[in-house]
N, C-alpha and C positions, 0 to 999 in steps of 0.2 A: 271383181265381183262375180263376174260371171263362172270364173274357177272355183268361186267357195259354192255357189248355187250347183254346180257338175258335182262336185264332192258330196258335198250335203244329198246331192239325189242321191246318189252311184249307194253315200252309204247304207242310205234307207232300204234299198232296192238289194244291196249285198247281205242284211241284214233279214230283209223278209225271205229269201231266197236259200240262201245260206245259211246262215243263222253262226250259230258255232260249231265249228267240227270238231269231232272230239279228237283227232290226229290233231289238230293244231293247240300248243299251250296257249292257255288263254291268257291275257295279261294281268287280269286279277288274282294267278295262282302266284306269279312273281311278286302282287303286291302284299297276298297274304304272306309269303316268304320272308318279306324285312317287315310286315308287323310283328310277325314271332319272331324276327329275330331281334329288333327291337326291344318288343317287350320283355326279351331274355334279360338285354344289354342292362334296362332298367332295373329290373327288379331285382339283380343280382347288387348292385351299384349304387340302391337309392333307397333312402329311408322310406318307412310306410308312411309317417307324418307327411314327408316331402311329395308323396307320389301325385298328387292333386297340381301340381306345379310341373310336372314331370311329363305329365299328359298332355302339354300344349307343345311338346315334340313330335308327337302321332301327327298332328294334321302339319306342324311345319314340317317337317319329315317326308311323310309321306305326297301331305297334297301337294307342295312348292314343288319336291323330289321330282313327282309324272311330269307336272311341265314342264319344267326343265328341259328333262330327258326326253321328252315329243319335241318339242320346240327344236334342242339341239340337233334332234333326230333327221327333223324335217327341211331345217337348216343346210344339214350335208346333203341331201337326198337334191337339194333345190339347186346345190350347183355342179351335181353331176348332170338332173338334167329334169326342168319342173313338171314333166309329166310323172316320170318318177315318185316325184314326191306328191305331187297333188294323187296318184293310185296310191300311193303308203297311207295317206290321210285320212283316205275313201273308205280303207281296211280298218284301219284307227279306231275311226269313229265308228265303225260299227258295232268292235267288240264291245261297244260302251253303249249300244241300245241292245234290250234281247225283247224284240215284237215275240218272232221265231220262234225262241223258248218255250215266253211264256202262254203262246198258246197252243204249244203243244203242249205241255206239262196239264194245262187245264182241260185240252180236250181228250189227251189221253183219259183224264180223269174221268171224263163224259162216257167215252167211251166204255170203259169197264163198267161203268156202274149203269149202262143200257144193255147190257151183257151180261148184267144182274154177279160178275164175277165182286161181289163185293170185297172180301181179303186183297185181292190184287188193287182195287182202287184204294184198299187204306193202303198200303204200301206205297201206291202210285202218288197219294198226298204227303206221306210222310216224309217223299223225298222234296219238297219246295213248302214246306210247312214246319216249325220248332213244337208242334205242340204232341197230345199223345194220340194216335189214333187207332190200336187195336181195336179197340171196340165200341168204335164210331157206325152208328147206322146212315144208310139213303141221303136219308137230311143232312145229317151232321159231316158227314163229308163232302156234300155239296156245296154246304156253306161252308167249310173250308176252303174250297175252290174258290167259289164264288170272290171270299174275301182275298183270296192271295193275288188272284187276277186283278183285284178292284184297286188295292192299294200299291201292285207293284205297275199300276199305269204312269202312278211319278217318278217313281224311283228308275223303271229301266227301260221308258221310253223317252217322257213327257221332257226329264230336267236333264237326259244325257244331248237331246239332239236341243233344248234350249240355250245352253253353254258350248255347243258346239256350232249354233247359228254365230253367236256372240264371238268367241275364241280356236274357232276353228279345234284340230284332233289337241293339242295340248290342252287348252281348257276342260274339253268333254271328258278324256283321260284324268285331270285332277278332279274334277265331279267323280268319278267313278274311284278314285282313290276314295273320297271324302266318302262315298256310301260304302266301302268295302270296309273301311275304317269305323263305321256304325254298329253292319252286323259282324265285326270282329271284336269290340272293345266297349261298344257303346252301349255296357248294360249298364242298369241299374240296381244288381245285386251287389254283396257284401266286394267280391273279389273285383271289380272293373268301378265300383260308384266313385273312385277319386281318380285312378289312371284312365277312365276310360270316357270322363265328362264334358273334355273338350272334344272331342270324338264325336258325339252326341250331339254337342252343342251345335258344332259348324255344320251336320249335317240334315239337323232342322232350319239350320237358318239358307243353307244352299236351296233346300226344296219348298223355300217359305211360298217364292211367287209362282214358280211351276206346278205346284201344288193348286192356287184357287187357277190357274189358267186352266189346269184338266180340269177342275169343276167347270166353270163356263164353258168348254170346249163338250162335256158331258149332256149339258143341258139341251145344247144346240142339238147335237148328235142323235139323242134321245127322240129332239121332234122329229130329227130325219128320219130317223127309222118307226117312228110313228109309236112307242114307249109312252110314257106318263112322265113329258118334259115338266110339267107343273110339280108331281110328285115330286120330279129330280131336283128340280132349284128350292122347292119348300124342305124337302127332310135335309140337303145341305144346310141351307141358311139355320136349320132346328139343331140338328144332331151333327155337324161334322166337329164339331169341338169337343162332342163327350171323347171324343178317341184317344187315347193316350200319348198318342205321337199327335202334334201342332199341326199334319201335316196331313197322314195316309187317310185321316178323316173323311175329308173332301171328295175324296174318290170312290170311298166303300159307303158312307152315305148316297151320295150322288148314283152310284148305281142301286142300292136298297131304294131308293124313291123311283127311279124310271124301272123297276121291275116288281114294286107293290112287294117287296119283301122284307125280313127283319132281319137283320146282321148282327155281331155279336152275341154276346150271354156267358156260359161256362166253359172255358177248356183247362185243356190240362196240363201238366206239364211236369215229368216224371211222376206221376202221380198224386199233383199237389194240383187242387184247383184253381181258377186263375179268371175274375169277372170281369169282364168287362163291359164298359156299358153297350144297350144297345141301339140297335142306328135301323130307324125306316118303321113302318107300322107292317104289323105280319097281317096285309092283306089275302094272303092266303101262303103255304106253307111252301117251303123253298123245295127243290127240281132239280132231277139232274139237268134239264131242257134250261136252268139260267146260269150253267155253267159254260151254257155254248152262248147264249144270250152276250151273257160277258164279254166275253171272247171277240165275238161281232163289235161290240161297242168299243172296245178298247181299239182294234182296229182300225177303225172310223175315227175314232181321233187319234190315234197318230196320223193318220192319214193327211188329218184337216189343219192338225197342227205344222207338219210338216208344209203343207200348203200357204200355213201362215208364215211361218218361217221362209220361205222363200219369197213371198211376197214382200216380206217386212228387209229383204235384200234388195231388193230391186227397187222398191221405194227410196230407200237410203240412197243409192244410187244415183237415181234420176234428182232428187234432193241436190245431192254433191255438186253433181253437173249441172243443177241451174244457179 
């Protein structure tokens, strides 16, 4: 127990630090490799009728695939020599959280648009954002931000270091298949709506609980830094379900309420536009200043989750042993 709580720190700590280098491949570029290669194998092989049956290869494939291949990984590593492999673990798990990333991607974003260089901040968004943003003003790139930070607190903190509490680097690595496997296949247009459903499917249901725990985790957080934790838990409980995902709700509400602002509306998307609903009451009009806001609070809770997560180890523990 006390090996998994060393890992679990080390990775958290490799991860705010670190982050990803871009000299080292990351392992989701490997994973995106066998989904195209993958979805070459099928589509050349399998009827279009068939393909809806054909897409519950993607998550056996892929997600079974990572652990496997961590498990085995860690397996050899553990009898050459378990320090070895509890530092390979440590690295593992990190590449499956990105704190690091994404708050620099957001605060770059801050940063250019209090530097009034506005082009460069749509640029700056358009790289961690699908939608259109040439000719996004102030606002609308902020709430850009605002939203990419809010919702990716499940996706690449909350549910990678949740499954790696639980199953150590092979579980948190098949989480991280299971979400690479989303934003690669898991759409809902004409081309991916039957090969790419079970895709979708397993990775609303992976982030179903990690998902309301960052909301709770949100709320807390909000009182601590002294936000509108009231706002935060009333527009969740109101709006985190108009969101199209079951999931990223939770989080871009949850922060829309602890910063009195409105999320969603119009984007774009090749030039086609695209509503969604919206989430929070526009108690006053969004800022670059809750781009860094953001930022802060997603922080704070990995922070506390991670704290959770370690407690919830030692508990077990002391459990065991009585």
């Amino acid at each position: 127990m006390l090996a998994r709580i060393c890992v679990l720190l080390a990775a958290y700590i490799i991860d705010r630090i670190i982050g990803d280098p871009r000299w080292l491949t990351h392992p989701v570029v490997y994973m995106g490799r066998v989904i195209t290669w993958l979805e070459d194998k099928i589509r050349s092989r399998v009827q279009e009728e068939r393909l809806k049956r054909a897409g519950l290869l993607f998550p056996i494939v892929l997600v079974a695939g990572s652990f496997v291949v961590v498990w085995a990984l860690l397996a050899l590593l553990h009898q050459i020599h378990p320090w070895l492999a509890w530092g390979v673990e440590a690295w593992l798990i990190s590449t499956t959280i990105a704190t690091k990333g994404l708050a620099e991607a957001g605060m770059e974003i801050y940063r250019l648009l209090k530097q009034n260089k506005i082009e460069d901040a749509r640029h700056a968004l358009s790289m961690v954002v699908g939608r259109d943003t040439a000719f996004l003003n102030e606002k609308e790139i902020s709430r850009g931000a605002v939203e990419t930070v809010a919702e990716n607190i499940v996706d690449a903190i909350i549910s990678p270091l949740f499954y790696a509490t639980i199953g150590g680097a092979p579980l948190a690595m098949a989480y991280r298949a299971a979400n690479t496997l989303d934003s690669m296949v898991g759409y809902k247009n004409e081309k991916y709506r039957n090969l790419g459903w079970a895709s979708a499917r397993f990775d609303d249901v992976v982030n179903y609980i990690p998902a309301r725990l960052s909301a709770l985790l949100l709320v807390f957080v909000s009182w601590i830094l002294r936000l509108n934790w009231r706002g935060c838990a009333i527009i969740t409980l109101r709006d985190a379900r108009r969101h199209p995902s079951p999931n990223s709700g939770f989080t871009e509400a949850g922060v829309a309420g602890a910063l009195g602002i409105q999320l969603g509306g119009t984007n774009y998307y090749q030039g086609v536009p695209s509503d969604r609903a919206k989430m929070g009451d526009a108690l006053r009009s969004i800022v670059p200043k809750d781009i860094k806001e953001t930022v802060r609070m997603m922080h704070w809770v990995s922070f506390f989750f991670l704290m959770a997560c370690l407690t919830g180890i030692l508990l077990i523990e002391l459990i065991y042993r009585i």
